[in-house]
VOGU-3710 file (C-alpha; in Angstrom, 3 decimals, decimal comma):
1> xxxxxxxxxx> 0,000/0,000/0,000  3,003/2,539/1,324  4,779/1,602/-2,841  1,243/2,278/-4,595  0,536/5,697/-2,392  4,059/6,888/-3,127  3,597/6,041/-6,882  0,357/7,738/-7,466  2,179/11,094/-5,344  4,665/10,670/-8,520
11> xxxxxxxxxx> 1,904/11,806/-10,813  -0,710/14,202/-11,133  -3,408/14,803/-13,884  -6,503/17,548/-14,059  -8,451/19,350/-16,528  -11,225/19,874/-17,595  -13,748/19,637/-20,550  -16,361/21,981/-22,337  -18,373/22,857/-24,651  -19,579/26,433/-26,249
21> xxxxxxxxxx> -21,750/27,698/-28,833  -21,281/31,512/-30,113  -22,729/34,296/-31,934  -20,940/37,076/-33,444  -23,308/39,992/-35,027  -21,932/43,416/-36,007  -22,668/46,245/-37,579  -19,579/48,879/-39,090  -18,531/51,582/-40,836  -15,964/49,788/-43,393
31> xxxxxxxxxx> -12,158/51,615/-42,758  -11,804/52,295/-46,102  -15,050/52,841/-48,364  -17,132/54,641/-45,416  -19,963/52,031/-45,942  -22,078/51,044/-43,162  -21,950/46,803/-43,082  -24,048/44,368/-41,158  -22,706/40,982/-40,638  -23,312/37,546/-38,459
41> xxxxxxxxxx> -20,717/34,528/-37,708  -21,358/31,359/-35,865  -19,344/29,047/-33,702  -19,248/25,800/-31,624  -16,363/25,415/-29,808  -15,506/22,221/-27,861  -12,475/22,588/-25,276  -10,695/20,063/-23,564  -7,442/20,725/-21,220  -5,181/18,318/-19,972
51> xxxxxxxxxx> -2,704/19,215/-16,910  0,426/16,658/-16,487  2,559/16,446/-13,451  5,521/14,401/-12,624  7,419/14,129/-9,665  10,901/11,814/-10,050  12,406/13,216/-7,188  11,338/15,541/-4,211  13,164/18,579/-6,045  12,401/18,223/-9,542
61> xxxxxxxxxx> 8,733/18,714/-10,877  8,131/18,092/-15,118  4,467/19,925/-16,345  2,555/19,394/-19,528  -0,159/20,712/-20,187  -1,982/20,449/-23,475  -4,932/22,552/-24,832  -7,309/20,816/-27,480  -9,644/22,269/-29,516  -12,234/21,348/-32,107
71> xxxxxxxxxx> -13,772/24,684/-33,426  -16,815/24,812/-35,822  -18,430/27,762/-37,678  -18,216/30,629/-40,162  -15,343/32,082/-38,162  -12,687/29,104/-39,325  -13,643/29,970/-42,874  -12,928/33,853/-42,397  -9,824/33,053/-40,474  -7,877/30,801/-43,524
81> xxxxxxxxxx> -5,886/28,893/-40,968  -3,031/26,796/-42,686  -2,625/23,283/-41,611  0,470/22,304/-39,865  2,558/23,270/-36,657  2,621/26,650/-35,815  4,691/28,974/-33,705  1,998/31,488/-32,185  3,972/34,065/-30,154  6,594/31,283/-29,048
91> xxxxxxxxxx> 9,551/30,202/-30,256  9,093/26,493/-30,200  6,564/25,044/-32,700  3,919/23,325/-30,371  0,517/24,305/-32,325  -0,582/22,071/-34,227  -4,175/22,957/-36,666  -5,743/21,200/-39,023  -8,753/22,026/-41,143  -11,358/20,101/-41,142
101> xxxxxxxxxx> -13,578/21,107/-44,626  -14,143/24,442/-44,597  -16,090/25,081/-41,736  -14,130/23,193/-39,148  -10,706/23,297/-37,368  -9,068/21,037/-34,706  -6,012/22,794/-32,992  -4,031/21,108/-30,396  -1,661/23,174/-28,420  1,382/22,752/-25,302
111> xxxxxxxxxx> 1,399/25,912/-24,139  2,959/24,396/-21,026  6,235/21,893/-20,926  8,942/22,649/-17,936  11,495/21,320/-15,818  11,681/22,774/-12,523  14,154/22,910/-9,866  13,882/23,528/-6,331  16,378/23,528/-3,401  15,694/24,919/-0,205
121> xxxxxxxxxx> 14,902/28,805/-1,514  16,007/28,538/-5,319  13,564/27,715/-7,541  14,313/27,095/-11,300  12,433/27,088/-14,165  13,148/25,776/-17,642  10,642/25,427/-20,740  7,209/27,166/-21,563  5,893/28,612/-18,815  3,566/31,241/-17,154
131> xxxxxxxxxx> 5,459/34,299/-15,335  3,353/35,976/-13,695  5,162/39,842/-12,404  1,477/41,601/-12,391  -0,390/42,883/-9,567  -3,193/44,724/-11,255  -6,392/42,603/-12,286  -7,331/43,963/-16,257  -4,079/45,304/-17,499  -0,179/44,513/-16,268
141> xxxxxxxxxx> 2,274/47,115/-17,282  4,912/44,772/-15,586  3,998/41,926/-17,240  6,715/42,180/-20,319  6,581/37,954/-20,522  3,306/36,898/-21,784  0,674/39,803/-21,756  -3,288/38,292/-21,939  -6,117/39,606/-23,349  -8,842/40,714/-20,977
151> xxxxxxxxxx> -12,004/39,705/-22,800  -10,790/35,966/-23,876  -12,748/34,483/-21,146  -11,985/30,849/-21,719  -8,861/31,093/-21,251  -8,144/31,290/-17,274  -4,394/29,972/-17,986  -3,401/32,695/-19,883  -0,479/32,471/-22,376  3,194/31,466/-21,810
161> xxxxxxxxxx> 6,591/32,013/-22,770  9,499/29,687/-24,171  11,525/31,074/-21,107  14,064/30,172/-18,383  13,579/32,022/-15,049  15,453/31,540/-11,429  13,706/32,802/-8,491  15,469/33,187/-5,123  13,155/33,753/-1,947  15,320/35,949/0,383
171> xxxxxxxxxx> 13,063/35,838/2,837  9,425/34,615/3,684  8,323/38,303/2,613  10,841/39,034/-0,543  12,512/37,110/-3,516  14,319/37,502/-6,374  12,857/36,668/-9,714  15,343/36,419/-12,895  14,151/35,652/-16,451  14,588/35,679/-20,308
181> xxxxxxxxxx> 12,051/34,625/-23,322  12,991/34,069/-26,515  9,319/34,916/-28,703  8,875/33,233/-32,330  10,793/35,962/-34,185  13,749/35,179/-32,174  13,686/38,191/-29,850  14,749/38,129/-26,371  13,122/39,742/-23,670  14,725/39,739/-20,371
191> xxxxxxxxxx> 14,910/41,280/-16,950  14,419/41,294/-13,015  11,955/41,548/-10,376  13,147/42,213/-6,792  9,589/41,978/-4,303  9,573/43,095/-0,708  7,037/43,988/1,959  7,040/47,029/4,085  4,079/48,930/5,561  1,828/45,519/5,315
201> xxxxxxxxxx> 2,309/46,256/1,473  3,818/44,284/-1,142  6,409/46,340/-3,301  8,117/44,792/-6,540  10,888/46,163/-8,599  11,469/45,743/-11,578  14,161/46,376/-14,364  15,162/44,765/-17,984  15,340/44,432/-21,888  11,988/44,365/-24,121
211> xxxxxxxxxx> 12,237/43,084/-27,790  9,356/42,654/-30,200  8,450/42,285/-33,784  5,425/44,422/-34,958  3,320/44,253/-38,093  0,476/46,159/-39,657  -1,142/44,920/-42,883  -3,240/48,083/-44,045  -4,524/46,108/-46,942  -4,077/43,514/-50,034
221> xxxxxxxxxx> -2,996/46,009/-52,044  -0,663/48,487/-49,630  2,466/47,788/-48,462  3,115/46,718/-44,842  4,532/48,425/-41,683  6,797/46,272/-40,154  9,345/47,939/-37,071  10,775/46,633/-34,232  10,826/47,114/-30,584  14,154/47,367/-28,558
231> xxxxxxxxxx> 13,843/48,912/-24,933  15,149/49,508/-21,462  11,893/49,016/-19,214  12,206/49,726/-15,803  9,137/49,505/-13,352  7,236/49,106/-10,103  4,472/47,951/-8,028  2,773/47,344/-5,100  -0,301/45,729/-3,436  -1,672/47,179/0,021
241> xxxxxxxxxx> -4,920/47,451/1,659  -7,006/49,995/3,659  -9,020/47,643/5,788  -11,608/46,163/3,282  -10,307/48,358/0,172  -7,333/47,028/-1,244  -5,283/49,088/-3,857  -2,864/47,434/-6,415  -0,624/49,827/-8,937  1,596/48,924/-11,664
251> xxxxxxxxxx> 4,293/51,675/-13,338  6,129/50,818/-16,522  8,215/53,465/-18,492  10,046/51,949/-22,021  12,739/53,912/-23,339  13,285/53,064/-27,032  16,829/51,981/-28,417  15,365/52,194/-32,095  17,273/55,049/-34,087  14,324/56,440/-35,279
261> xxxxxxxxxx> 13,295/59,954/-35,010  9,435/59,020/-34,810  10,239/56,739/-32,081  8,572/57,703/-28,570  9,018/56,462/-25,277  6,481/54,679/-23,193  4,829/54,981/-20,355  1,821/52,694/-18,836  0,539/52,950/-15,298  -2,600/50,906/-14,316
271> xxxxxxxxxx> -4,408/51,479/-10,564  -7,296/48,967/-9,507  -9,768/49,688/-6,488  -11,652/46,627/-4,762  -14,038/46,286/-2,036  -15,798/43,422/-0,931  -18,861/43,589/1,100  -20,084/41,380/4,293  -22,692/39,759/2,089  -19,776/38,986/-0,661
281> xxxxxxxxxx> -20,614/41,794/-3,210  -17,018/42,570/-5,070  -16,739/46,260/-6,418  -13,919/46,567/-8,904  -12,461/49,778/-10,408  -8,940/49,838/-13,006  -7,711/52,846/-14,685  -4,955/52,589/-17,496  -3,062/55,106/-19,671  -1,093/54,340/-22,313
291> xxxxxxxxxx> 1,253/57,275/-23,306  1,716/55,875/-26,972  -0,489/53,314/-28,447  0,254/51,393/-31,204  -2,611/49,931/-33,428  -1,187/46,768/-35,038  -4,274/46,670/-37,038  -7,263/48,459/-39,186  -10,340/47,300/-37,833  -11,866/46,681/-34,306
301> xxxxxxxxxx> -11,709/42,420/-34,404  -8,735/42,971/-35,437  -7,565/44,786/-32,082  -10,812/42,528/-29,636  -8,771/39,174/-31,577  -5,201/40,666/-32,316  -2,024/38,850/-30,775  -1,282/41,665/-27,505  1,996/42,359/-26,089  2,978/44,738/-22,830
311> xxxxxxxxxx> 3,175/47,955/-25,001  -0,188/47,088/-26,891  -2,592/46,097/-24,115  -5,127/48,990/-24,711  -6,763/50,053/-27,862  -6,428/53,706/-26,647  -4,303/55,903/-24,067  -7,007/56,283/-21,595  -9,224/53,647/-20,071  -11,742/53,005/-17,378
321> xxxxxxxxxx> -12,964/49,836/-16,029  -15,830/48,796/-13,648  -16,855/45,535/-11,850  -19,426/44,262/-9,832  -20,036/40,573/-8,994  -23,081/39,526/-6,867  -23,958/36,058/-5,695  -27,418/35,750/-5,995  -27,665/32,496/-4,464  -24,688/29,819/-2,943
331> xxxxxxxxxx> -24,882/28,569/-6,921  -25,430/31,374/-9,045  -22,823/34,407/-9,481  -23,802/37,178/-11,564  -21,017/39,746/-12,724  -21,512/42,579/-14,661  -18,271/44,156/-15,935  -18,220/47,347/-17,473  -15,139/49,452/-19,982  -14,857/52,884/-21,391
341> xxxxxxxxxx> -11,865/53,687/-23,728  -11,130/56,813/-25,738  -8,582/58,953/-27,238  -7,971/60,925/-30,676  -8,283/57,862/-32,939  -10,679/55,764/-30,983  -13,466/56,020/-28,743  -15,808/53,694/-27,187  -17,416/51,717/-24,268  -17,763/47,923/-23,408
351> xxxxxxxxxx> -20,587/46,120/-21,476  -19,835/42,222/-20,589  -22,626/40,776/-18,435  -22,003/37,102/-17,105  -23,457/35,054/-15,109  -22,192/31,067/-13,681  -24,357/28,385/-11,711  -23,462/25,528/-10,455  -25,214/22,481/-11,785  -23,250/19,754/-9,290
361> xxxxxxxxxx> -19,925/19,051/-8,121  -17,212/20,208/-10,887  -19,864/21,207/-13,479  -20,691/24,848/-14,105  -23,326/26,227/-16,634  -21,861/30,021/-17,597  -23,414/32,472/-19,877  -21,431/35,617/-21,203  -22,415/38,627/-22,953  -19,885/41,068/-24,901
371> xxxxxxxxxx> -21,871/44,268/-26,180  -19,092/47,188/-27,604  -20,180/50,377/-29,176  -16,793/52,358/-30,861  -15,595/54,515/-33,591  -12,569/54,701/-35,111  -11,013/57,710/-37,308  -10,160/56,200/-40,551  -7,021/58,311/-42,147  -8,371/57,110/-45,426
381> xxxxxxxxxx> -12,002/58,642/-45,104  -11,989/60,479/-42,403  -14,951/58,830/-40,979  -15,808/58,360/-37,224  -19,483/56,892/-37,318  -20,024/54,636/-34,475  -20,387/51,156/-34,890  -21,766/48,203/-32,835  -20,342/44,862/-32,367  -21,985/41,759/-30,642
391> xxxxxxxxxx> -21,125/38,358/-29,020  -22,460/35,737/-26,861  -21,358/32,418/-25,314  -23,334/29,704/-23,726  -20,711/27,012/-21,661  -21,069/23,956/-20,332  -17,885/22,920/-18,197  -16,722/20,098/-16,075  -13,492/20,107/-14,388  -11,824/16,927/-13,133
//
């Protein structure tokens, strides 16, 4: 008995399985011609994640995790995906998609595969991984690793890096944290994060090299805008609390490297309010500015859907976000979640309603609503009509 309970502590496997149908409607002002369009996409999506852990010794730990999905609908078709292993944003091939017809697409994915190290307080890391240096809840100005994107929903892992990273806990309160990524263009992105408490609050330094390859296809026919990101970040952080209101703040300042006279510096800075109340209500409130955005794109899926990084996380310099989650009964949460962006190219609001009930032990029925409302300056027709886009999910999920 003592041999079969030590082997099945060698091993660990979770995950989780669902399914969800979507509906996309929209209605836009096309960048280009000025014409108001209406247009409707479909899509089932069935989602299954696998998380693999093995233990041969008491200091080394091996993950894999694998994410599989079989997605149906007018959306495939739109996208064109090309069959085959794919790089993403990493630089180690681990997508795989294949189309299935022309309305279906199965896409398996590791976006987790590490060795890890531990002895007494070092801790390291080798492989595709999650680093996780942000404190603030919608948008991480620290976070120069693997940025997420705030409305993708159904994807509570967020994305990784092909990184090594060696963490060093100086204490119970501070630590350490060194790493480098190498993305699928072959740039390297690297720095340090010393945290600390003081005051009952959580400070976090931070200090390093950002690298990225940036593309903007205007259209079939023009020429794209291809430049490349080489900065000195340095940054900080901290998490405190004023009895039941707890304050989180992220700074970020990128000084360019590029010799390029319309280069600009960067600054992001992101503040988030939260108060919870005795009967569980969670008020939320994040502000972000963006000194210098930079749309890789020309239309608004293509910023909702784009691939994000730390210097692209907003669509415009100045942004407002709003939160309240209510349980209306032991199994049902309702959320409502709330975003106003604008600036001199872009302007607009977001409304996400959601709600989740428990149907049994590890099973969850969700519903999610994503209403925006947004107009964007075209340079080509100087046209800033507002426009409407739509989507809703229906889930089914059971974790095991």
């Amino acid at each position: 008995m003592a041999q079969e309970a030590e082997k099945m502590n060698k091993y660990s496997l979770g995950g989780y399985i669902s399914g969800m149908p979507s509906i996309m409607w929209m209605k836009y002002t096309d960048f280009f011609t000025g014409e108001t369009i209406d247009s409707s996409a479909w899509q089932v999506l069935l989602h299954n994640r696998l998380n693999f852990s093995f233990y041969p010794t008491e200091n080394i730990t091996i993950g894999l995790q694998i994410r599989n999905q079989l997605i149906g609908g007018e959306f495939v078709r739109a996208a064109q995906f090309e069959n085959g292993f794919t790089k993403e944003n990493y630089f180690l091939p681990l997508t795989f998609y294949q189309t299935l017809g022309d309305q279906y697409l199965l896409s398996i994915s590791i976006d987790r595969l590490f060795l890890k190290y531990t002895y007494n307080n070092l801790e390291i890391t080798a492989g595709r991984q999650r680093i996780n240096w942000g404190q603030t809840f919608v948008w991480n100005p620290n976070d120069i690793f693997n940025s997420y994107n705030f409305f993708d929903f159904d994807y509570p892992e967020r994305p990784g890096a092909d990184a090594l990273r060696i963490q060093y806990y100086t204490s119970y309160s501070s630590s350490i944290d060194l790493a480098a990524k190498v993305d699928s263009a072959g740039k390297i992105t690297g720095g340090g994060l010393f945290r600390f408490t003081k005051w009952n609050t959580e400070f976090q330094l931070l200090a390093g090299y950002f690298s990225h390859s940036n593309k903007l296809v205007i259209s079939d026919t023009l020429r794209a805008m291809e430049w490349e990101d080489q900065d000195i970040v340095g940054g900080l952080g901290f998490s405190g609390a004023i009895q039941n209101l707890s304050i989180r703040s992220e700074l970020s300042y990128f000084y360019s490297l590029r010799e390029d006279e319309n280069v600009d510096n960067q600054f992001l800075a992101s503040i988030t309010f939260d108060y919870t109340f005795s009967n569980q209500t969670a008020l939320l409130f994040e502000f972000f500015y963006n000194s210098n955005v930079q749309l890789t794109g020309t239309s608004f899926l293509s910023f909702y859907a784009g691939t994000q990084n730390v210097k692209t996380l907003t669509f415009t310099k100045y942004n407002f976000f709003g939160q309240v989650t209510y349980p209306v009964i032991p199994i049902l949460n309702a959320t409502l979640a709330s975003m106003y962006f604008t600036d001199d190219n872009l302007a607009g609001y977001f409304l996400g309603p959601n709600m989740d009930l428990s149907l049994g032990d590890n099973l969850t029925l969700s519903a999610y609503f994503q209403f925006f409302s947004y107009k964007i300056k075209s340079s080509f027709t100087h046209n800033d009509k507002w426009s409407n886009s739509n989507f809703a999910f229906l889930r089914l999920k059971w974790n095991f």
